[in-house]
C-alpha positions as CSV (number, residue, x, y, z in Angstrom):
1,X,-4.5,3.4,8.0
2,X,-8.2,3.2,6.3
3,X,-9.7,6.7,7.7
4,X,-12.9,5.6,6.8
5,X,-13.7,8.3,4.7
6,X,-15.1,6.5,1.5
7,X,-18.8,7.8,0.8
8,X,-18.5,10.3,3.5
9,X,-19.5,14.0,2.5
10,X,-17.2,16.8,2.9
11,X,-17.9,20.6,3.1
12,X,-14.9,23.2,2.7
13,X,-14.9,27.0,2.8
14,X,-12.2,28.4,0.3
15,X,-11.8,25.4,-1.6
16,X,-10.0,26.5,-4.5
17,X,-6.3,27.3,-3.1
18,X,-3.7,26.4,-0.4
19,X,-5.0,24.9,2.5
20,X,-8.6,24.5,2.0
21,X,-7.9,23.2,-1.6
22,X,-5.0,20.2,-0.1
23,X,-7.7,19.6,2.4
24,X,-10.7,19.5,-0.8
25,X,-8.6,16.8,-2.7
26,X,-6.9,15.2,0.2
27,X,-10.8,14.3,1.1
28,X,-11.3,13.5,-2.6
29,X,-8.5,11.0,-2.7
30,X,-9.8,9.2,0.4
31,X,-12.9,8.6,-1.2
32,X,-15.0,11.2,0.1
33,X,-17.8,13.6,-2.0
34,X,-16.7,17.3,-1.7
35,X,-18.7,20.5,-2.0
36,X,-16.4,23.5,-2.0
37,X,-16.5,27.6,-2.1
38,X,-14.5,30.4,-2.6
39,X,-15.3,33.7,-4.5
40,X,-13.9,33.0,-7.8
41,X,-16.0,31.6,-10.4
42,X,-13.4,30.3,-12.4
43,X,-11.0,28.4,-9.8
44,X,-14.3,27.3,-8.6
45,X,-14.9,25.6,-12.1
46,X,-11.2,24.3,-12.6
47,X,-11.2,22.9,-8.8
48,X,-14.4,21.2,-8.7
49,X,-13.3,19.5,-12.3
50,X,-9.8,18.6,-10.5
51,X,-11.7,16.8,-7.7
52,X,-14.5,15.1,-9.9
53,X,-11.5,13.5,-12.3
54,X,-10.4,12.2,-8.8
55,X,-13.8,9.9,-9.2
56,X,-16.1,11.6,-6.7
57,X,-18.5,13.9,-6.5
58,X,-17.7,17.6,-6.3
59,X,-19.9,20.5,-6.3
60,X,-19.1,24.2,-6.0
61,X,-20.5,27.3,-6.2
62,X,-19.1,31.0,-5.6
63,X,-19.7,33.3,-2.9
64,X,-18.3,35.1,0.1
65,X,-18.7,33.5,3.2
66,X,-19.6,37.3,4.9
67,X,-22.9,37.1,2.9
68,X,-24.9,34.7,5.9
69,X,-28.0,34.5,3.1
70,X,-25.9,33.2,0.6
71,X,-23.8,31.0,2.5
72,X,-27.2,29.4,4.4
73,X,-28.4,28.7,0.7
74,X,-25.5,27.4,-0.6
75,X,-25.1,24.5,2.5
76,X,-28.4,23.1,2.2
77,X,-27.8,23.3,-1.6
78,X,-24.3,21.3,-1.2
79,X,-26.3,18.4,1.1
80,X,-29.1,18.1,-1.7
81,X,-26.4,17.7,-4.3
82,X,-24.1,15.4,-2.4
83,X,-27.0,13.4,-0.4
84,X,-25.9,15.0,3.0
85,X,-23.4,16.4,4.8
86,X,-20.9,14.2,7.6
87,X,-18.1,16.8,7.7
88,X,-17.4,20.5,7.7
89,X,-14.5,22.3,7.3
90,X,-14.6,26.2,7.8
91,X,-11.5,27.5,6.4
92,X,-12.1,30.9,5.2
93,X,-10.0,34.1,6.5
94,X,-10.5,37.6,5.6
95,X,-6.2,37.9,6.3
96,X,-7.0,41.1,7.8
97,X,-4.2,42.5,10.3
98,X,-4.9,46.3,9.9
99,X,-5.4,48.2,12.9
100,X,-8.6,50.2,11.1
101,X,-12.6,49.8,12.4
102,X,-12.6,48.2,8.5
103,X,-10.3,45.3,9.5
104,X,-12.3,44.2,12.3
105,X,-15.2,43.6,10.4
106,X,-13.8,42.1,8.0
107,X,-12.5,39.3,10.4
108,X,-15.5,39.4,12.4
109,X,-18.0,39.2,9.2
110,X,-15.9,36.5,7.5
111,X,-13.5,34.4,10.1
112,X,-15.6,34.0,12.9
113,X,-19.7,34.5,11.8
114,X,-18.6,32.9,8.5
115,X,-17.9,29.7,10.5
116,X,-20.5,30.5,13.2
117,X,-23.3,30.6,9.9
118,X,-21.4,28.1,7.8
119,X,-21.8,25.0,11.3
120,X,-25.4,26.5,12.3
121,X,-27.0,26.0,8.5
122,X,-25.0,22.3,8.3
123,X,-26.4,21.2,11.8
124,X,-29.7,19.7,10.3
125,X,-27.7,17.4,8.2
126,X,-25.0,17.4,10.8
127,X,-27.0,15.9,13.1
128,X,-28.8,12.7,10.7
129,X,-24.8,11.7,10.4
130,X,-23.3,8.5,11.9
131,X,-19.9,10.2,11.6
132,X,-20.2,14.0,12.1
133,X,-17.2,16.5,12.3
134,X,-16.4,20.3,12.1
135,X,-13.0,21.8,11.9
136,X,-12.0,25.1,12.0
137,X,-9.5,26.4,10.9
138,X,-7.2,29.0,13.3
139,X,-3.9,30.0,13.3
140,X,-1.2,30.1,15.4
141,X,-1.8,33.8,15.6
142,X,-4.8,32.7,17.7
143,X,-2.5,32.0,20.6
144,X,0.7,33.7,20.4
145,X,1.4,37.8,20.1
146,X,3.4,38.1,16.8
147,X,2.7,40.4,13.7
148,X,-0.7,39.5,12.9
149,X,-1.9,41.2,16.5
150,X,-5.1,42.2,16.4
151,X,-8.3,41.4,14.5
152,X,-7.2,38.5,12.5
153,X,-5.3,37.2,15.8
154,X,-7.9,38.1,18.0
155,X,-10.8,36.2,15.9
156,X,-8.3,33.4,15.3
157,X,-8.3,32.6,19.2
158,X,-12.0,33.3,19.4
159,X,-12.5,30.5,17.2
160,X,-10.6,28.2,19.2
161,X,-12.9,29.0,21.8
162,X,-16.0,28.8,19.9
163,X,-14.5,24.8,18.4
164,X,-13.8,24.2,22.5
165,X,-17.5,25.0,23.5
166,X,-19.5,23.6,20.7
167,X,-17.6,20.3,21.2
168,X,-18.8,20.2,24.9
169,X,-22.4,21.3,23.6
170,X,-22.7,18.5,20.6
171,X,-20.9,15.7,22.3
172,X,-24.0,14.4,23.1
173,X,-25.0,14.5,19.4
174,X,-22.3,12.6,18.6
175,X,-20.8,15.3,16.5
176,X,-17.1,16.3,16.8
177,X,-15.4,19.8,16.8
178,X,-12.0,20.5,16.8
179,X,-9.7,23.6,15.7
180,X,-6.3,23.3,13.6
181,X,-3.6,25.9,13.6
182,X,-1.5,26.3,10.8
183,X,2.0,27.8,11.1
184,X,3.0,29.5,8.5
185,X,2.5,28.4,5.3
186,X,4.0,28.9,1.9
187,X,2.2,28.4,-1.6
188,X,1.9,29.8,-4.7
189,X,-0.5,33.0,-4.7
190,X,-0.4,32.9,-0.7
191,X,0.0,35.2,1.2
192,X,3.4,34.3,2.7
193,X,5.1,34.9,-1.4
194,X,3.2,38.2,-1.2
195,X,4.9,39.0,1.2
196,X,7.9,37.6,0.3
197,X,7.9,39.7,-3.0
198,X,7.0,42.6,-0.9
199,X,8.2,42.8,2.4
200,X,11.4,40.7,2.4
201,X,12.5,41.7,5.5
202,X,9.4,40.5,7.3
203,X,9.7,37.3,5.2
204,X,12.9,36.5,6.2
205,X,12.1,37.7,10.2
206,X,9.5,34.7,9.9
207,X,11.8,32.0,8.6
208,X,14.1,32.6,11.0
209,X,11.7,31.6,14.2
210,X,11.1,28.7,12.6
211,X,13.6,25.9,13.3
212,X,12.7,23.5,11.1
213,X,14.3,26.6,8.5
214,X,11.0,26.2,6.1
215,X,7.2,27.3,6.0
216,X,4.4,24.2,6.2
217,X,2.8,23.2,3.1
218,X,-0.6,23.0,2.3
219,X,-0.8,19.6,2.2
220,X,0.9,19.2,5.7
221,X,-2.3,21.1,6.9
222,X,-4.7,19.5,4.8
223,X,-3.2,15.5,6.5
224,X,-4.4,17.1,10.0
225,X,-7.7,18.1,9.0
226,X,-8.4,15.3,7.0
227,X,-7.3,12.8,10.0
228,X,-9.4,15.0,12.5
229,X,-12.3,15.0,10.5
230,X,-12.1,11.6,9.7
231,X,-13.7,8.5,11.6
232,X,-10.1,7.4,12.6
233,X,-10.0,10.3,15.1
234,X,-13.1,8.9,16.3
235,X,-12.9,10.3,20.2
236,X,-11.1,13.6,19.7
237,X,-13.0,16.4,19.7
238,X,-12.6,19.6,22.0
239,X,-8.9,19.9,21.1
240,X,-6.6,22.1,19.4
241,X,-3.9,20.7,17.0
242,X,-1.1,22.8,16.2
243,X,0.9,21.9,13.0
244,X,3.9,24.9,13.5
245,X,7.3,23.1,12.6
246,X,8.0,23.9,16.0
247,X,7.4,27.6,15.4
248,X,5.4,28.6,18.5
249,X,6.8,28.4,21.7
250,X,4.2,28.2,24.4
251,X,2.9,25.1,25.8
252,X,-0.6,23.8,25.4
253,X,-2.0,21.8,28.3
């Protein structure tokens, strides 16, 4: 299936590993330019290499998504660069599932007004596109009680709402929202072999809900996004797409 993706322009939050790095090249391979973030200079600098040897054009630039000045700048700088913007993906999570006043800032600050600021500064460009999408990035914490209960679930189901509403608001726009949530996924540096390597007992509660027996994989993340975002999935916006492995048991009407 042609996604129709070639010469389209891609923005990701937390470009530089697991998910929102599949998601970077998987937009790469389809023929699409890519601007990505993340906080490290340096996997910034080896990603954004990666993607351009792919034959497109890549851009990057460090920062954290909590910093709304920053972030603003660095959107319109990422159209300039790439000659617009048709598609954002806001994939950044501050992971945060302490019960402390610090951990709900954190999520607040990063999860939901990093995607709130990341949408409103692309709307301009958003909104000159023949082909315009946004997809968050949730969790299956967002609609089930498990261990993450708490700020990062409770800002994980907020932006399933938030996806929800701004598609009714920007249908008329012609621009698409929709929200993915991961299952758990493995990869190296992730947060699922941290804990691995230092909860094993938690790690080996989670593969056992799963009956599929194994985690997701970036990459099986990045396919949904991709195909959401793309012009293929051309009159879906509004949903929710759950990519679990079966893991969650409630039903989504």
């Amino acid at each position: 299936m042609d996604l129709g993706l070639a010469g389209k322009k891609a923005l990701v939050t937390g470009g530089t590993k697991g998910i929102g790095r599949a998601v970077a090249e998987h937009f790469a391979a389809e023929g699409a330019d890519v601007a990505i973030c993340a906080r490290n200079a340096g996997e910034i600098s080896e990603a954004v290499e990666a993607l351009r040897a792919k034959g497109i054009k890549a851009t990057g630039r460090a920062l954290d998504v909590a910093d709304g000045p920053a972030l603003a700048a660095w959107v319109a700088d990422a159209a300039a660069e790439l000659g617009g913007l048709d598609i954002v993906v806001a994939n950044v999570s501050a992971l945060a599932i302490g019960q402390d006043e610090a951990s709900w800032k954190a999520e607040f600050d990063t999860d939901l007004m990093g995607t709130v600021r990341a949408v409103n500064a692309a709307m301009p460009f958003l909104e000159k596109s023949n082909a315009a999408a946004v997809v968050v990035i949730s969790s299956v914490s967002g609609r089930e009680v498990d261990f993450a209960a708490g700020p990062y679930g409770v800002f994980k189901a907020a932006l399933i709402h938030y996806a929800k509403g701004l598609s009714f608001q920007l249908a008329a726009k012609g621009i698409r929202v929709n929200a993915l949530s991961p299952g758990n996924t493995y990869f190296a540096g992730g947060v699922w072999e941290k804990i691995e390597q230092g909860n094993p007992e938690l790690f080996r509660q989670a593969m056992a809900l799963n009956p599929t027996g194994r985690m997701g994989r970036p990459e099986e993340m990045a396919r949904a996004v991709v195909f959401l975002a793309s012009p293929a999935a051309s009159f879906i916006t509004g949903t929710n797409l759950v990519v679990d492995g079966a893991l969650t048991r409630g039903v989504q009407f």
